[in-house]
C-alpha positions as CSV (number, residue, x, y, z in Angstrom):
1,X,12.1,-10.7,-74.8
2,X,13.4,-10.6,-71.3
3,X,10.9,-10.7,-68.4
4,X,11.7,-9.8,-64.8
5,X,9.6,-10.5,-61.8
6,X,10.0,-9.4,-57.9
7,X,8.9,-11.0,-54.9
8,X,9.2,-10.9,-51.3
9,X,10.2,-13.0,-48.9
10,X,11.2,-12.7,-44.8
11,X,13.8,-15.2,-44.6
12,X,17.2,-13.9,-45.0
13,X,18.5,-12.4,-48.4
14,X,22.4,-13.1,-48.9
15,X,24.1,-9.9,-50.4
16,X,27.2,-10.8,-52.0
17,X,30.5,-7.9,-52.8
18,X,33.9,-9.2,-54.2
19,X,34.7,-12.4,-51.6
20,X,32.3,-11.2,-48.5
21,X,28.7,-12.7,-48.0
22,X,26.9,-10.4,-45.9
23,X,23.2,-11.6,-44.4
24,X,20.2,-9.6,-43.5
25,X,18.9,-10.9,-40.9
26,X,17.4,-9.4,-37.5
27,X,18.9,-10.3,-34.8
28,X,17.3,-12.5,-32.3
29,X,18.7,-11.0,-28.9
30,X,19.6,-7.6,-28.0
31,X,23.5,-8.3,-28.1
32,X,24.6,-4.9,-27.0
33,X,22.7,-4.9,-24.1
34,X,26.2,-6.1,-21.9
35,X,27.8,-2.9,-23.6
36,X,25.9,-1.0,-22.3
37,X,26.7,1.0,-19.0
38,X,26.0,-0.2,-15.9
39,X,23.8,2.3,-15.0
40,X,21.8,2.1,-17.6
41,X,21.4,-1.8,-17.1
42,X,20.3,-1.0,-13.7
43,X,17.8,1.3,-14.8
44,X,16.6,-1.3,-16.9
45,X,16.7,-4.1,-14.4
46,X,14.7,-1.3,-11.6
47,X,11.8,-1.4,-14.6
48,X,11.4,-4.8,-14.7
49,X,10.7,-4.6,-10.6
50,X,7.9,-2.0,-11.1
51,X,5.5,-4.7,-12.3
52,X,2.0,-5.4,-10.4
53,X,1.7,-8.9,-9.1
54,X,-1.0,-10.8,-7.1
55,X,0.0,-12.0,-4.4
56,X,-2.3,-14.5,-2.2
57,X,-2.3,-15.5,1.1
58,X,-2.7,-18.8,2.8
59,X,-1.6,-20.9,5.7
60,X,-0.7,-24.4,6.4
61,X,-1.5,-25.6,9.5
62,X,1.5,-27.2,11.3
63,X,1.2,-31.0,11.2
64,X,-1.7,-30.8,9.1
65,X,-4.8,-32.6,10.8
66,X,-3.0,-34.1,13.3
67,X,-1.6,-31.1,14.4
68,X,-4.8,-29.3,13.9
69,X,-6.0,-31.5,16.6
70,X,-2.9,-31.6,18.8
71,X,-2.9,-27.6,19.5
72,X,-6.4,-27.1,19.9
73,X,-6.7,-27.8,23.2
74,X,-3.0,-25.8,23.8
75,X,-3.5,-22.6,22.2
76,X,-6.3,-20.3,20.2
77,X,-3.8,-19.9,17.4
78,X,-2.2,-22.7,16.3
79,X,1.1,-22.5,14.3
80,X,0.5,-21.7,10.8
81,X,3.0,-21.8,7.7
82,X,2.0,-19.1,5.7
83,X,2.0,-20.2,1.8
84,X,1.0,-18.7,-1.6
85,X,1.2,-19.7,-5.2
86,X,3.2,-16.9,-6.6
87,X,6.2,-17.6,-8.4
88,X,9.6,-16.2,-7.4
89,X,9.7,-12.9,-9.2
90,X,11.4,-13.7,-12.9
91,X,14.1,-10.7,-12.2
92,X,15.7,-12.6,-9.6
93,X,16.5,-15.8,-11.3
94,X,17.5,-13.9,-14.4
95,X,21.5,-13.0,-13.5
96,X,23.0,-12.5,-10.7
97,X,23.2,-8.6,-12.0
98,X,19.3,-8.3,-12.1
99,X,19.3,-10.4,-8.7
100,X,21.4,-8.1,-6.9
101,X,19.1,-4.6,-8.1
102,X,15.6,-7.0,-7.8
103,X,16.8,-7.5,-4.4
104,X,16.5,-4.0,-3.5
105,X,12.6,-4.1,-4.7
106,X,11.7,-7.6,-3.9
107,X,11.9,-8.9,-0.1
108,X,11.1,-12.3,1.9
109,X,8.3,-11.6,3.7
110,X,5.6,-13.7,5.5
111,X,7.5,-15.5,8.4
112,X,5.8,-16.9,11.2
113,X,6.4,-17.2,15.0
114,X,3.8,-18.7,17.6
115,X,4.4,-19.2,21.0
116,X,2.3,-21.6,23.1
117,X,1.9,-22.9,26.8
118,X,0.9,-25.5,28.4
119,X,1.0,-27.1,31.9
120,X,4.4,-24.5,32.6
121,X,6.1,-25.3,29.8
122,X,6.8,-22.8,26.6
123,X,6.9,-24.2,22.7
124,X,7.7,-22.0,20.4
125,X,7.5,-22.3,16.5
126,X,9.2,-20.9,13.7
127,X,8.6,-20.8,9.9
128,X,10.9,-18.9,7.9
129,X,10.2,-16.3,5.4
130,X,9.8,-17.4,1.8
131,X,7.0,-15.7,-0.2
132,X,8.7,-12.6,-2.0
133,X,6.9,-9.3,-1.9
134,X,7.4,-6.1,-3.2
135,X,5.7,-3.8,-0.9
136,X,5.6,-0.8,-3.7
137,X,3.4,-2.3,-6.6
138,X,2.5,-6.0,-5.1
139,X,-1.4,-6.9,-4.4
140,X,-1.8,-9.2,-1.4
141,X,-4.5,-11.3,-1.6
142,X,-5.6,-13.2,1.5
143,X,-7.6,-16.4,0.7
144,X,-9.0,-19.6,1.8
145,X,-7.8,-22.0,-0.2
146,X,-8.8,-25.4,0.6
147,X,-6.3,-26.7,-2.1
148,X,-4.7,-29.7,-0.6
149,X,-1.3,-27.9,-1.8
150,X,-1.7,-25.3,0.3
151,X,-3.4,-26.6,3.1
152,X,-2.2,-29.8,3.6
153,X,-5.6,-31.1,4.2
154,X,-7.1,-33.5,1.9
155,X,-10.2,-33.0,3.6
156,X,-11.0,-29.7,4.8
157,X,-14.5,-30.3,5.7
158,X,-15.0,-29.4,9.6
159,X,-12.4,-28.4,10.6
160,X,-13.3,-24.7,10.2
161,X,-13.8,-24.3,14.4
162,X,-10.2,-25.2,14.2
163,X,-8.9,-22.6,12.2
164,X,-9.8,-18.8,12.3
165,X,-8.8,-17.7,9.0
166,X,-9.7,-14.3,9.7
167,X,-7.9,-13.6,12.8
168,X,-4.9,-15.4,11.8
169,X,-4.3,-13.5,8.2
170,X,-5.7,-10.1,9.8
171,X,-3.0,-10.9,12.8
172,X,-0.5,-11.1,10.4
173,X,-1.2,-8.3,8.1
174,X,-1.9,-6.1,10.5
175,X,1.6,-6.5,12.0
176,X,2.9,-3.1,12.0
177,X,6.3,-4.2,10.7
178,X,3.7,-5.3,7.8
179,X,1.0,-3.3,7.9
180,X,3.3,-0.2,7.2
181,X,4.4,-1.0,4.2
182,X,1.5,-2.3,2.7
183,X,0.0,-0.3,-0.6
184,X,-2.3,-2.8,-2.1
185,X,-4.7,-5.2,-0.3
186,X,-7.0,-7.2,-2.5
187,X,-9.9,-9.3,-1.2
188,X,-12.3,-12.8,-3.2
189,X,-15.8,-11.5,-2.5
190,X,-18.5,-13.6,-2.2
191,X,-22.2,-12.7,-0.3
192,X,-20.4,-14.3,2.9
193,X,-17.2,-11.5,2.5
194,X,-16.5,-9.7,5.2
195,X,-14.4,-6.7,4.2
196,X,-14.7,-4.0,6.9
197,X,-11.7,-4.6,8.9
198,X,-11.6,-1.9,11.3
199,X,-7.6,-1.9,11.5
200,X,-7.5,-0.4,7.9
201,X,-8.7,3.2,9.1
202,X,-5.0,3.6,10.9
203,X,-3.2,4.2,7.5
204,X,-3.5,7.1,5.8
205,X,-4.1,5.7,2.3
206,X,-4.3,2.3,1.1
207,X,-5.9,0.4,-2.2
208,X,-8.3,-2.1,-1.5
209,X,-9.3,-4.3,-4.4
210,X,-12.3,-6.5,-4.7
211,X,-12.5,-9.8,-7.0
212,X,-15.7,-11.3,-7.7
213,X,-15.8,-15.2,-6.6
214,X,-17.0,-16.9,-9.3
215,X,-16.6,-20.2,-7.9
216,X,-19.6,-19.0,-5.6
217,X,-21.6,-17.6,-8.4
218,X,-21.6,-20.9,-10.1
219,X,-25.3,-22.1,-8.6
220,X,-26.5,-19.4,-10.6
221,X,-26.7,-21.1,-13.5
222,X,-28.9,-23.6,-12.5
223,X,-32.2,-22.7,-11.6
224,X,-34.8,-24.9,-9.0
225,X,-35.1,-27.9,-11.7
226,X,-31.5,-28.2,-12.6
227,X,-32.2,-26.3,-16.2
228,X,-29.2,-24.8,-17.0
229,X,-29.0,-21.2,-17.6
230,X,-27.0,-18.4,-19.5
231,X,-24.6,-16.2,-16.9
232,X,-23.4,-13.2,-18.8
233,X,-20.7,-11.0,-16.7
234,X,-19.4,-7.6,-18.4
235,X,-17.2,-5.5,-16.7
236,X,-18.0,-1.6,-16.8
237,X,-17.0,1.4,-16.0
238,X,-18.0,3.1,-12.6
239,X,-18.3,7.0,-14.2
240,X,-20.0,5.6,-17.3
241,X,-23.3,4.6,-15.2
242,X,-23.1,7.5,-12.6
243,X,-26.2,9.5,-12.9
């Protein structure tokens, strides 16, 4: 008696006809995407722009602590080097094809020019643009970082009278070569946040996003002894708890 059995397997099945061994396999890549035409890859590469980023916001002071200390006595505003940790958009390091249409979505932004004078003569310092922003769907996120990476302070302790972190990223948001093109502004709360900048009621409409600091909710799980506690954080939905 003859018995037959099936099974199944997802590795690929050779199907042979006369002298031709053809294979079933999926292929890895989408290989007619070259073939296609090149309005339609530029339609393709514009979607890949239309992606929401984070984008935060922090300066270097110029010379780090030395320089801290150097301009203080010069000017109110010391020259900063704006910085942030996002990562050149993936679009324009793709081909030089998706480059030249992310170019038309993505722009260097975030320069820096600061003028001071002392004693009758003029210094002026200037940091060229290099954080990439795309004015249409990116979230910029101002922050004090004290991260030696983007400070250049190992130490940032005292040396807050130096810098005024809120009249130097305000200054420079509220550019109006900046300001105008601006959709998305996010802020890190904390119970020391101040959020009411007054500048914001000039536009018309404009997002304004809030993310909890957790770093500053941390002491919350200890209580006065030192006993650790449970800190459970949901997220919910506004219209779910309206009355």
């Amino acid at each position: 008696m003859a018995s037959t059995s099936t099974s199944s397997s997802t590795s690929p099945t050779a199907v042979s006809s006369s002298n031709t061994t053809v294979f079933n396999e999926q292929p890895k890549k989408f290989a007619l995407f070259p073939k296609m035409a090149l309005e339609l890859r530029k339609m393709v590469w514009s979607q890949a722009c239309m992606v929401e980023r984070v984008v935060d916001l922090c300066f270097k002071p110029l010379g780090g602590r030395a320089g801290l200390s150097f301009f203080d006595w010069i000017s109110e505003n010391p020259p900063m080097v704006y910085k942030s940790r996002a990562k050149v958009p993936a679009i324009l390091q793709t081909s030089k094809e998706a480059r030249a249409t992310g170019l038309k979505y993505y722009t260097l932004e975030f320069g820096n020019k600061t003028t001071c004078y002392d004693d009758g003569t003029t210094m002026e310092f200037t940091s060229s643009a290099r954080i990439y922003a795309n004015w249409e769907y990116d979230i910029i996120c101002p922050v004090m970082d004290r991260h030696p990476s983007l400070t250049g302070l190992e130490d940032f302790e005292g040396f807050e009278d130096f810098i005024n972190f809120d009249t130097s990223i305000r200054y420079k948001l509220m550019d109006p070569a900046v300001f105008s093109r601006m959709r998305r502004i996010a802020f890190v709360v904390d119970e020391s946040c101040d959020v009411g900048w007054p500048d914001m009621s000039k536009r018309e409409k404009i997002e304004v996003i809030l993310y909890p600091d957790f770093e500053a909710l941390m002491p919350l799980k200890e209580d006065v002894s030192g006993a650790r506690k449970q800190l459970h954080m949901e997220l919910v939905d506004l219209d779910e708890n309206l009355d």
